[in-house]
C-alpha positions as CSV (number, residue, x, y, z in Angstrom):
1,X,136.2,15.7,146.6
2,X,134.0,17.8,144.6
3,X,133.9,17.7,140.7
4,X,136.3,20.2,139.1
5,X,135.1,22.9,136.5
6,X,136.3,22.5,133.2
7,X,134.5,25.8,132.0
8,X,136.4,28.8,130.9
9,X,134.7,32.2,131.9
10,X,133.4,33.0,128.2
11,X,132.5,29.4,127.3
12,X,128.6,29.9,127.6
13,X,126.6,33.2,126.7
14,X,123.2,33.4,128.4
15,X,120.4,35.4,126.6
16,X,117.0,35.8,126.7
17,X,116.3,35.1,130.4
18,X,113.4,36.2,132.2
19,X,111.7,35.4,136.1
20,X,108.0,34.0,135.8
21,X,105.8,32.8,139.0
22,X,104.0,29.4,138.5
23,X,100.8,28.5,139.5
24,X,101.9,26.8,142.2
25,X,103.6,30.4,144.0
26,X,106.9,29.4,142.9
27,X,109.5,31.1,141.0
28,X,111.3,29.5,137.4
29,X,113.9,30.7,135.4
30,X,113.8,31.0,131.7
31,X,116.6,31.5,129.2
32,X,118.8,30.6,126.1
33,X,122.3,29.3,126.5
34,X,125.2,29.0,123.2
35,X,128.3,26.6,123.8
36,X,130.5,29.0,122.7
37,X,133.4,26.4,123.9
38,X,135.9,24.6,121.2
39,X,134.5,21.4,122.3
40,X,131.2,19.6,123.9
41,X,130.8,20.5,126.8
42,X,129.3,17.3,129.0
43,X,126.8,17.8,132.3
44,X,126.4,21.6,132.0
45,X,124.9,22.9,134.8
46,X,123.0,26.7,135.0
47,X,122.7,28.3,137.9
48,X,120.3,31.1,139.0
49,X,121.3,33.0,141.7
50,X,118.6,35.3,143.8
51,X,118.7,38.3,144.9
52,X,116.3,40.3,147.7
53,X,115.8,44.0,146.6
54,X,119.0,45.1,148.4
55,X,120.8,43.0,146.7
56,X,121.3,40.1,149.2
57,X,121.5,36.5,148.1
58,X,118.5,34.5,149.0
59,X,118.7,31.3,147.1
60,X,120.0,29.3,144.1
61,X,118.2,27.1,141.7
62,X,119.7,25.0,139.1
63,X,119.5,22.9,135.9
64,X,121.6,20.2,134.3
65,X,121.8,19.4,130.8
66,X,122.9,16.0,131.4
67,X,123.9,14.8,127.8
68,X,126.0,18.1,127.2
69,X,126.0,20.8,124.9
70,X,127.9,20.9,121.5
71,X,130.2,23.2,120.4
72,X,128.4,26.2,118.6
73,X,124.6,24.1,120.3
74,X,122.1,26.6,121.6
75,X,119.9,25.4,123.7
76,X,116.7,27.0,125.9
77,X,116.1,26.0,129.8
78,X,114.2,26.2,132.3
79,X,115.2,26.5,136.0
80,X,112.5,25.3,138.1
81,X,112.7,26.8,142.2
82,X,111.0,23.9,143.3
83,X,113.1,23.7,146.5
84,X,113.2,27.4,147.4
85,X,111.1,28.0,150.5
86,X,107.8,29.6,149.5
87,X,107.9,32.1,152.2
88,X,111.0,33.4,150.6
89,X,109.2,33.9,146.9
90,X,108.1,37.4,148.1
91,X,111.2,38.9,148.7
92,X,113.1,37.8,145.4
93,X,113.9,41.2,143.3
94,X,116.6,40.1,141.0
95,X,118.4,37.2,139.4
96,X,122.2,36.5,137.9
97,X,122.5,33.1,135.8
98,X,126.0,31.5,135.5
99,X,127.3,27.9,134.0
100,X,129.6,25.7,134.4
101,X,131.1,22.2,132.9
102,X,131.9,19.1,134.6
C-alpha cells in the first residue's frame, strides 16, 4: 500500500528553479523550497516533471530531503536526471516542480 501524502496544496512554495545540462549530457534541476506548513514536514520529496515542446510528459526526476523540512526552513535542491534516458535529453522543453510529505 503506498505511503499517504500528508501535504496540503500550499504547504511548499518553490522558487528560483532553473534546467542546466551536466557534463555528462544529462539534465538536473535546481531550485529553492520554503516549508510554509504549521509543522515539520518529514521525507519531503520534490518532483520535476518534463515536458517535450508540445507539452507531452517525458519523464520525472526526484529528490528527497530525508531528515524533513522545518516549519518556516528554506532549503535549496538539486534534482539530478540521472535515470532519464539520454536519448530523451534532446527533446525536454519545459519543466513543472511539485512536493509532497510523507
Amino acid at each position: 500500500m503506498p505511503a499517504e501524502s500528508r501535504t496540503r496544496p500550499d504547504q511548499f512554495a518553490i522558487s528560483g528553479t532553473s534546467a542546466v545540462k551536466n557534463s555528462w549530457g544529462g539534465l538536473n534541476i535546481l531550485g529553492t523550497i520554503h516549508n510554509a506548513g504549521a509543522d515539520t514536514a518529514r521525507y519531503v520529496n520534490v518532483y520535476a516533471d518534463l515536458f517535450d515542446k508540445n507539452g507531452k510528459f517525458i519523464f520525472q526526476c526526484m529528490y528527497q530531503f530525508n531528515d524533513g523540512l522545518r516549519k518556516d526552513q528554506e532549503a535549496n535542491f538539486m534534482i539530478e536526471c540521472n535515470s532519464m534516458p539520454k536519448d530523451l535529453v534532446p527533446s525536454f522543453a519545459s519543466f513543472k516542480i511539485h512536493a509532497q510529505a510523507f
